[in-house]
N, CA, C and O atoms as a GROMACS GRO file, in nm:
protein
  420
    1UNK      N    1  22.026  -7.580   7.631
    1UNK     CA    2  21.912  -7.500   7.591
    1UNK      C    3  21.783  -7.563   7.640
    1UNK      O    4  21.697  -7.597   7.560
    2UNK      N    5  21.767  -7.579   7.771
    2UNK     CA    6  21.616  -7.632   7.810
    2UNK      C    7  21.518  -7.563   7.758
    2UNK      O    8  21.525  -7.444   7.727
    3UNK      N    9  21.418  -7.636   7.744
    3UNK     CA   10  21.264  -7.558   7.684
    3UNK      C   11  21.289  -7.574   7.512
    3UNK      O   12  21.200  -7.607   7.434
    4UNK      N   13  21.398  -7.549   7.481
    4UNK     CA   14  21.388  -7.529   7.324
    4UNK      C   15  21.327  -7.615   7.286
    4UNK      O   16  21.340  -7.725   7.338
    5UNK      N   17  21.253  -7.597   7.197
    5UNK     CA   18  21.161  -7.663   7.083
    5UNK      C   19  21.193  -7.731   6.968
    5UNK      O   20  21.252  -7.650   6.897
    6UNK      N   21  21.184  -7.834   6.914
    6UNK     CA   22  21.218  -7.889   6.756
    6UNK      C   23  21.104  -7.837   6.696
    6UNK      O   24  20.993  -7.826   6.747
    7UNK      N   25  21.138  -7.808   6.591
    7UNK     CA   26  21.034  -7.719   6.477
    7UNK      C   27  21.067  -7.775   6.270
    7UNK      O   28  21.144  -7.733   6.184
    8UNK      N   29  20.984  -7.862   6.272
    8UNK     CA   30  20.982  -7.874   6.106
    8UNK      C   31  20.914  -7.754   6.037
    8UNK      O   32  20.804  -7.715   6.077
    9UNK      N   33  20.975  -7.699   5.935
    9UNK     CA   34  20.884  -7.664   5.834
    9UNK      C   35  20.956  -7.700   5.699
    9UNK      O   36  21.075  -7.716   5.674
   10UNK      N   37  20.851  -7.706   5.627
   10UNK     CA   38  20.858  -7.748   5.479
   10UNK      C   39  20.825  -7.634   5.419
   10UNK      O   40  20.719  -7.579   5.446
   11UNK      N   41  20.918  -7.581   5.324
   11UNK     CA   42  20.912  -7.471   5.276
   11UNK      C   43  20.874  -7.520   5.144
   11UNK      O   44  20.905  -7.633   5.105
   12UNK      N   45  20.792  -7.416   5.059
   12UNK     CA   46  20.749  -7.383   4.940
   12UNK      C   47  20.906  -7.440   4.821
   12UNK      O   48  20.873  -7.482   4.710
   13UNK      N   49  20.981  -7.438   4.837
   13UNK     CA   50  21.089  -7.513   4.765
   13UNK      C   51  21.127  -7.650   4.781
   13UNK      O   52  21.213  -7.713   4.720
   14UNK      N   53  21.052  -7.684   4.870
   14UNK     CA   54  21.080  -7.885   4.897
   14UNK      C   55  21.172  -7.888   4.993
   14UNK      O   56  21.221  -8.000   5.006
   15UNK      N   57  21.227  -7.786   5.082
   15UNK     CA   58  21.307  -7.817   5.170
   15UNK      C   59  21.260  -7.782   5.319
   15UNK      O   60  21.209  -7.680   5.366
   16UNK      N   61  21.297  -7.910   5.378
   16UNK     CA   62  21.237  -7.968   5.512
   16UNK      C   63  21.310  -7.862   5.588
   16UNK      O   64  21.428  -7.879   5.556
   17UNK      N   65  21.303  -7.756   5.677
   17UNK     CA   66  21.374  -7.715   5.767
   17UNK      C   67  21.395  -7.721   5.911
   17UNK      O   68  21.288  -7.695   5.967
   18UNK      N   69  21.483  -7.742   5.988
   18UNK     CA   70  21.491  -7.837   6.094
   18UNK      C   71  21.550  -7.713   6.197
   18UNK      O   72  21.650  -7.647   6.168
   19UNK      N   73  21.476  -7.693   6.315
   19UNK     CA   74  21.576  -7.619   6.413
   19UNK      C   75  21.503  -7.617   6.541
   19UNK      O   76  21.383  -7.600   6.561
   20UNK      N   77  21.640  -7.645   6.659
   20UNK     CA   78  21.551  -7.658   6.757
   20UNK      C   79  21.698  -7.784   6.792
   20UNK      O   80  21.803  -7.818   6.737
   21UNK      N   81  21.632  -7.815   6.900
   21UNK     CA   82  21.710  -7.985   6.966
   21UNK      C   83  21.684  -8.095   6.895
   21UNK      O   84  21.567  -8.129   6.906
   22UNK      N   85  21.769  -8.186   6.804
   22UNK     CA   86  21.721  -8.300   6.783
   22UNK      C   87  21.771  -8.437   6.848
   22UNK      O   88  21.830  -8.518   6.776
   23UNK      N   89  21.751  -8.464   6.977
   23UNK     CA   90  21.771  -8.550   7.070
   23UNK      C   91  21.690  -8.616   7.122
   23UNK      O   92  21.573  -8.622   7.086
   24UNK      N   93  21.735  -8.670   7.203
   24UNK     CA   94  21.685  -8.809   7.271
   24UNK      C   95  21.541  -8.716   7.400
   24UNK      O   96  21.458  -8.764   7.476
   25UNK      N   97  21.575  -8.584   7.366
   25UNK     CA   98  21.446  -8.548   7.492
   25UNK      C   99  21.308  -8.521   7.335
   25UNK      O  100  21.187  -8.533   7.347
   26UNK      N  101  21.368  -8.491   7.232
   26UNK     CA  102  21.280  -8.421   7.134
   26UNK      C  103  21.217  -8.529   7.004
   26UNK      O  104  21.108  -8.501   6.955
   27UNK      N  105  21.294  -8.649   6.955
   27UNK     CA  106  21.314  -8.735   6.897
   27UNK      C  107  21.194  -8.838   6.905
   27UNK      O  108  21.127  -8.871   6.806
   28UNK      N  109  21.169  -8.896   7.065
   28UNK     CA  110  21.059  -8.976   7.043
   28UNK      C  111  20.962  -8.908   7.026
   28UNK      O  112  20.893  -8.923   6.926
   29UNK      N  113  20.936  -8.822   7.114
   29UNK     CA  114  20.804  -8.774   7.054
   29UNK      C  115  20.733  -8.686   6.936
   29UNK      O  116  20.617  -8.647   6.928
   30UNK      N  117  20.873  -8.662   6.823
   30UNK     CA  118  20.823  -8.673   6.701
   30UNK      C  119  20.795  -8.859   6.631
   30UNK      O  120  20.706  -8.896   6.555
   31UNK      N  121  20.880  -8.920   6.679
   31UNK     CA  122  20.824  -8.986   6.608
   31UNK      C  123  20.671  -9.033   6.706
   31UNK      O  124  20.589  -9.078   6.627
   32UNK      N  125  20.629  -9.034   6.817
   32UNK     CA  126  20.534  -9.080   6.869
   32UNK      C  127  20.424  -9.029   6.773
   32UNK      O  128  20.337  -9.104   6.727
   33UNK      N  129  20.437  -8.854   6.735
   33UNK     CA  130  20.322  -8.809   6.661
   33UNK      C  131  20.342  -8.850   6.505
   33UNK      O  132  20.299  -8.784   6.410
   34UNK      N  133  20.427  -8.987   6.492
   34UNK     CA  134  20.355  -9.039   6.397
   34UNK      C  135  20.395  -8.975   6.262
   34UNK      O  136  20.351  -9.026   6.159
   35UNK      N  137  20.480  -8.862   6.255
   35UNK     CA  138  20.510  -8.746   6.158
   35UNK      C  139  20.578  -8.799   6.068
   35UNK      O  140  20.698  -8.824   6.085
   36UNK      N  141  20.513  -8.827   5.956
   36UNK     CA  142  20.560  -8.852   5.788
   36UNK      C  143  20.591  -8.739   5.706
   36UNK      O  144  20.492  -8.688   5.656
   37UNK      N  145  20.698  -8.687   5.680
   37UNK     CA  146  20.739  -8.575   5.651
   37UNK      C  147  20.724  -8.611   5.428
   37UNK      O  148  20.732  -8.530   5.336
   38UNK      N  149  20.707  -8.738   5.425
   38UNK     CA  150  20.738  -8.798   5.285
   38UNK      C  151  20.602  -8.832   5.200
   38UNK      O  152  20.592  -8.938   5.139
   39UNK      N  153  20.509  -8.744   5.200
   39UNK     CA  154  20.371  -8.762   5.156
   39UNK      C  155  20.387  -8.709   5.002
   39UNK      O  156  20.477  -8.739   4.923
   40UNK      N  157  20.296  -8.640   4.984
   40UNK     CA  158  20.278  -8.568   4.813
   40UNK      C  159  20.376  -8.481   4.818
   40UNK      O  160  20.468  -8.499   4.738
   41UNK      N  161  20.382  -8.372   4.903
   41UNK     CA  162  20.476  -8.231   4.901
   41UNK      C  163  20.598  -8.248   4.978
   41UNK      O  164  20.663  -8.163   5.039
   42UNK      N  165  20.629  -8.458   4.953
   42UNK     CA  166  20.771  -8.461   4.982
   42UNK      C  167  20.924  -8.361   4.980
   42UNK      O  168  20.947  -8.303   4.874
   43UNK      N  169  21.009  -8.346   5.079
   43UNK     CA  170  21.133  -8.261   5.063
   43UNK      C  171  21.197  -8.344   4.995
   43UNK      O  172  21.196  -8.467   5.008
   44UNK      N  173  21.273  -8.259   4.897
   44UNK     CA  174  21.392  -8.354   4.823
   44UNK      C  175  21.532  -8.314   4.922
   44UNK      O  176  21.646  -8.359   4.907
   45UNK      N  177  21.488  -8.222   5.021
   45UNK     CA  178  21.590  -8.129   5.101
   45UNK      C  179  21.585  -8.096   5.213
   45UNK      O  180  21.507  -8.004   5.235
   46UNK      N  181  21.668  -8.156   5.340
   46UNK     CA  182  21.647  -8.148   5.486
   46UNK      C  183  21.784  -8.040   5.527
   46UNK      O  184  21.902  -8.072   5.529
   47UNK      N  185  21.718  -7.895   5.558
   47UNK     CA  186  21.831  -7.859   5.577
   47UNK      C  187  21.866  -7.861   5.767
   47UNK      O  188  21.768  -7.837   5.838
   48UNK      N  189  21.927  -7.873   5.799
   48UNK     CA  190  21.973  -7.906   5.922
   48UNK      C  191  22.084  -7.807   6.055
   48UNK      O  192  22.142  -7.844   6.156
   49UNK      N  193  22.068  -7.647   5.974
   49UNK     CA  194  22.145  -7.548   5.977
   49UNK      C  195  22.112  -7.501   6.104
   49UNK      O  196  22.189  -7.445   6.182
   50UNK      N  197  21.955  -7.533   6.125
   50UNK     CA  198  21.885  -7.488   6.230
   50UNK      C  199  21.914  -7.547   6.355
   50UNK      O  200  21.890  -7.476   6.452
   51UNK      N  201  21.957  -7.650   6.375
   51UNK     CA  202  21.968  -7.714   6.474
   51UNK      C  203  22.080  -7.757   6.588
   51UNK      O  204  22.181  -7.820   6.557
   52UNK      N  205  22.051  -7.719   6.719
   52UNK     CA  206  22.122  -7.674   6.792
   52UNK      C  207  22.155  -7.735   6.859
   52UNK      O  208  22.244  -7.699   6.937
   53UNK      N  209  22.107  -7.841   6.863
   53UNK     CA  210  22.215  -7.969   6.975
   53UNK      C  211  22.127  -8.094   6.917
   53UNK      O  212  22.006  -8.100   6.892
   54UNK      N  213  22.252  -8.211   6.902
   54UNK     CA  214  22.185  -8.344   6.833
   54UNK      C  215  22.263  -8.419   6.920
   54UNK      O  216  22.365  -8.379   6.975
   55UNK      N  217  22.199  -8.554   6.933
   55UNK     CA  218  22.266  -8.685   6.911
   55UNK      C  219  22.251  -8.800   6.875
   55UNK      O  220  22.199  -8.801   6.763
   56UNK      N  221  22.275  -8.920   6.924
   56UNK     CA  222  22.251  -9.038   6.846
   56UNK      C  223  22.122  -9.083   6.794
   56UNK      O  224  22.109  -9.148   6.691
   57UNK      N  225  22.002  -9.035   6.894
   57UNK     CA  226  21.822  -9.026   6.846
   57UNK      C  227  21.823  -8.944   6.745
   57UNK      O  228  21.732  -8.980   6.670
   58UNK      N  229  21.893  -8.824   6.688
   58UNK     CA  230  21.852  -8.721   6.607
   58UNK      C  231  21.944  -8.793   6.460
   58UNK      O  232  21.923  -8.747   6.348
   59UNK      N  233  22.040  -8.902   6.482
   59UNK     CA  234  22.109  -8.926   6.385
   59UNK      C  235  22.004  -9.042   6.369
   59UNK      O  236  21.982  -9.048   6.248
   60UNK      N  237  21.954  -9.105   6.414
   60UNK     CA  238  21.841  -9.222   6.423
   60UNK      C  239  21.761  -9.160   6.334
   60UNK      O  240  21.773  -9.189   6.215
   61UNK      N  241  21.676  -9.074   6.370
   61UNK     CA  242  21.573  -9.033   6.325
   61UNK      C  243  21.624  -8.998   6.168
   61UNK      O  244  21.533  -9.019   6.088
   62UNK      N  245  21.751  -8.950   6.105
   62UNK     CA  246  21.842  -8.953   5.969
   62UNK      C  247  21.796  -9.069   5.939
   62UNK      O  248  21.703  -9.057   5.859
   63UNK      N  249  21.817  -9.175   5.965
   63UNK     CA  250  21.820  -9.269   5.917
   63UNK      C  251  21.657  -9.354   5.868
   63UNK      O  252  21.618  -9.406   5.763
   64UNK      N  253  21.594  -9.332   6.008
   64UNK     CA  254  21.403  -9.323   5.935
   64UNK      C  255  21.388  -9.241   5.821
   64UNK      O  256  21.337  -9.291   5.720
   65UNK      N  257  21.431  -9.100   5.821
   65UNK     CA  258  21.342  -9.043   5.686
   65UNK      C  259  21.421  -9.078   5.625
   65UNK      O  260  21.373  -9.031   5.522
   66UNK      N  261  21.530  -9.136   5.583
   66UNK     CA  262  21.590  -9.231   5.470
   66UNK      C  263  21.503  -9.349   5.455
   66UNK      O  264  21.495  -9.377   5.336
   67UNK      N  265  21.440  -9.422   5.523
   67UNK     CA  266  21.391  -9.538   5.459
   67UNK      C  267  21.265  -9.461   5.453
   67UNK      O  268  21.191  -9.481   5.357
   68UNK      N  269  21.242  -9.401   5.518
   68UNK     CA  270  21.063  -9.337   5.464
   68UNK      C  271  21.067  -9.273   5.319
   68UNK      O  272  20.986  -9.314   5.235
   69UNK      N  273  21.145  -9.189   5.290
   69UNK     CA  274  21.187  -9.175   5.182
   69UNK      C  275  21.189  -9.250   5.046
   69UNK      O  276  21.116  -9.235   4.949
   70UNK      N  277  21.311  -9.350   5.069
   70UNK     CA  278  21.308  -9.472   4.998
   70UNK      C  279  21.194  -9.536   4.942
   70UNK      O  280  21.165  -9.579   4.830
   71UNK      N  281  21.127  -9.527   5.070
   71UNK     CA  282  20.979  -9.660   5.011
   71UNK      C  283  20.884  -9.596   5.012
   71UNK      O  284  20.774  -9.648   5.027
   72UNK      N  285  20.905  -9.424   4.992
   72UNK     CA  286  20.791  -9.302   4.886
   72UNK      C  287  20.870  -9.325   4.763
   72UNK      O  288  20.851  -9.223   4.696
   73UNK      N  289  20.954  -9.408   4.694
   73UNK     CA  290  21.015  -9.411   4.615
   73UNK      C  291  21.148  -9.232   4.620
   73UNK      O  292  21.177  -9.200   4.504
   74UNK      N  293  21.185  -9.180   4.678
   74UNK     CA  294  21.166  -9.027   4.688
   74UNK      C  295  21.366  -9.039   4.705
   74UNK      O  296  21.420  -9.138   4.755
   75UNK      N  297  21.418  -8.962   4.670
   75UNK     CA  298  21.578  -8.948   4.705
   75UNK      C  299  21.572  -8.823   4.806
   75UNK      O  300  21.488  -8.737   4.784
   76UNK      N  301  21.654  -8.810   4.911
   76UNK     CA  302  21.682  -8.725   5.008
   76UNK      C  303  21.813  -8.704   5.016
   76UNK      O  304  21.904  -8.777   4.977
   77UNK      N  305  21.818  -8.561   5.089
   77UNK     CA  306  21.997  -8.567   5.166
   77UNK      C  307  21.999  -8.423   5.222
   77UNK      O  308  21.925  -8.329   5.196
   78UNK      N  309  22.084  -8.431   5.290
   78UNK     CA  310  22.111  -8.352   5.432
   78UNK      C  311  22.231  -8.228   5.450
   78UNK      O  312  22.353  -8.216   5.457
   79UNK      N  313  22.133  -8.164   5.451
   79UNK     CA  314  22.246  -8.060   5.381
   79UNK      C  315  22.257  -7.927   5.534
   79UNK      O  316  22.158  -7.915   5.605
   80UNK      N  317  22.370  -7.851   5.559
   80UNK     CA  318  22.414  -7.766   5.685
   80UNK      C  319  22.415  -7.885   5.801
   80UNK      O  320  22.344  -7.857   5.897
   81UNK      N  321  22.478  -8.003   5.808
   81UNK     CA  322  22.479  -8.026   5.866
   81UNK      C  323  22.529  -8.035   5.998
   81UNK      O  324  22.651  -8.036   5.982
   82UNK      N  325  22.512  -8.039   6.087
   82UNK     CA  326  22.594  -7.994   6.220
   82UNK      C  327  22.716  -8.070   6.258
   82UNK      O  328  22.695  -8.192   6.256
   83UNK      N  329  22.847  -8.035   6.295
   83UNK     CA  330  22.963  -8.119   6.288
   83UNK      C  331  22.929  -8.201   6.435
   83UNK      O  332  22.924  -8.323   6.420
   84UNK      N  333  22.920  -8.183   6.486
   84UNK     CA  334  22.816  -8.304   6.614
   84UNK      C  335  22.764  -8.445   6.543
   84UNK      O  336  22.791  -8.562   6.572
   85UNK      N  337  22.692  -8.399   6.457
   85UNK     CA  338  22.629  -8.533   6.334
   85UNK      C  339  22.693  -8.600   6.298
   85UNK      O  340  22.701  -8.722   6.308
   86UNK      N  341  22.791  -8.475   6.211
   86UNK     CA  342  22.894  -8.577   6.152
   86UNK      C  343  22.987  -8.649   6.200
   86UNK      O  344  23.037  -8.752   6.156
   87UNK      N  345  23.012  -8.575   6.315
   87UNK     CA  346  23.141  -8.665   6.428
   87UNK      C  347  23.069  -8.830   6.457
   87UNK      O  348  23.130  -8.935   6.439
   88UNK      N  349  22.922  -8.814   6.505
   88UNK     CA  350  22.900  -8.909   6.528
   88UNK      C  351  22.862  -9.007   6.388
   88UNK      O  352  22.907  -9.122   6.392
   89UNK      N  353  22.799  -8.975   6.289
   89UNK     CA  354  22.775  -9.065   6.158
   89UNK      C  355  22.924  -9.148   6.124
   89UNK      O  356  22.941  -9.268   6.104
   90UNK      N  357  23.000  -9.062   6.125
   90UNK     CA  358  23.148  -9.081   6.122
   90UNK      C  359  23.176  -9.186   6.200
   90UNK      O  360  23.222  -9.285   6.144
   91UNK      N  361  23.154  -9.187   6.346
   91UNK     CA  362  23.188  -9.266   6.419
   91UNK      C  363  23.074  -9.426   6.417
   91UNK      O  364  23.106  -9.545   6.421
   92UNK      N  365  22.983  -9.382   6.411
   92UNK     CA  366  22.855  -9.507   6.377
   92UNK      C  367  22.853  -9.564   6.248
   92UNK      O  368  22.762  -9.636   6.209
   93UNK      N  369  22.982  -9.522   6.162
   93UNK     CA  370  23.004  -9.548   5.996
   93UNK      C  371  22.874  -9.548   5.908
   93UNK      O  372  22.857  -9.607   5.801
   94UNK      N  373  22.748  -9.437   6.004
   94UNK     CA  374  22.660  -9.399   5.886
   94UNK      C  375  22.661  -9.316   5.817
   94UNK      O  376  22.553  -9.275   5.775
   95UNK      N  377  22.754  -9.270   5.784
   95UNK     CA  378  22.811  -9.186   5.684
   95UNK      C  379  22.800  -9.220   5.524
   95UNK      O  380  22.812  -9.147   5.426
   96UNK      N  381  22.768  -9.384   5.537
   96UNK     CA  382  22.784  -9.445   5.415
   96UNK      C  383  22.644  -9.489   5.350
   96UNK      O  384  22.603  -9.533   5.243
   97UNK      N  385  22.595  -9.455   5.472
   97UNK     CA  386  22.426  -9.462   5.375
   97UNK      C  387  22.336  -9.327   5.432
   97UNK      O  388  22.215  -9.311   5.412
   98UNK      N  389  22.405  -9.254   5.491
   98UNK     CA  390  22.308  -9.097   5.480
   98UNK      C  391  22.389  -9.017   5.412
   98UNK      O  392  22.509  -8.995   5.421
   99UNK      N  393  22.273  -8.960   5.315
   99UNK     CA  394  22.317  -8.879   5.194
   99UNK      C  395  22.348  -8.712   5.231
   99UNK      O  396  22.293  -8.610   5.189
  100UNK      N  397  22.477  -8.737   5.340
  100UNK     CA  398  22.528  -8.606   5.391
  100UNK      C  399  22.580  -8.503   5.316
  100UNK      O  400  22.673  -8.538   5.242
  101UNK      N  401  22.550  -8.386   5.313
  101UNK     CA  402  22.600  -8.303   5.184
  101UNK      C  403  22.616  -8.172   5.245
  101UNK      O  404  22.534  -8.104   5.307
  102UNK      N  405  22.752  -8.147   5.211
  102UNK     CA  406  22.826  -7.991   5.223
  102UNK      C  407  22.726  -7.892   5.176
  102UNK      O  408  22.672  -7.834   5.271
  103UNK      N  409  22.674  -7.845   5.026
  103UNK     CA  410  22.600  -7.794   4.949
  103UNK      C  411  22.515  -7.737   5.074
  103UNK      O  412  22.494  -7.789   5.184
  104UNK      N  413  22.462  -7.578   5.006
  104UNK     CA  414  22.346  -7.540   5.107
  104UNK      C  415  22.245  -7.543   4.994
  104UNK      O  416  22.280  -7.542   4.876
  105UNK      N  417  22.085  -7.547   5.047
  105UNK     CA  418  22.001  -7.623   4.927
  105UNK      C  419  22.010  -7.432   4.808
  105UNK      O  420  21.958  -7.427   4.697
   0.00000   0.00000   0.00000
């Protein structure tokens, strides 16, 4: 899917919505802009349904808003997640500290 776009929105219910590429072409330069998704109108809810091709940067970037999270004091977890993710969390055994969840929010 060249050109596609990564797109956050935070919806009026606390859930972060994610769609678009989350990879290694889309990845740094969210984090370049610096994007704290964990302020006052923190998500308790990243849904991930949206998203159309990931890999190991987009499972990276899982793992930042977990500690960004954390040290907003704030609990998170990841819900529609894409079986791409999980193949790889699975395989990177971060499965055991991202709060991956079947549940749709």
């Amino acid at each position: 899917m060249p050109g596609a776009e990564l797109r956050l929105e935070l919806q009026p219910d606390h859930v972060l919505r994610v769609s678009g590429p989350l990879d290694i072409d889309t990845v740094p330069e969210l984090l370049a802009r610096n994007h704290d998704p964990f302020g006052d109108a923190a998500p308790a809810i990243v849904d991930l349904g949206g998203v159309v091709r990931s890999d190991s940067a987009g499972l990276a970037l899982l793992v930042e808003w977990v500690r960004q999270a954390r040290r907003a004091g704030r609990d998170l977890r990841f819900v529609n997640v894409p079986e791409q993710m999980r193949h790889i969390a699975s395989v990177s055994r971060l499965e055991r500290i991202l709060p991956l969840d079947d549940a749709r929010p």
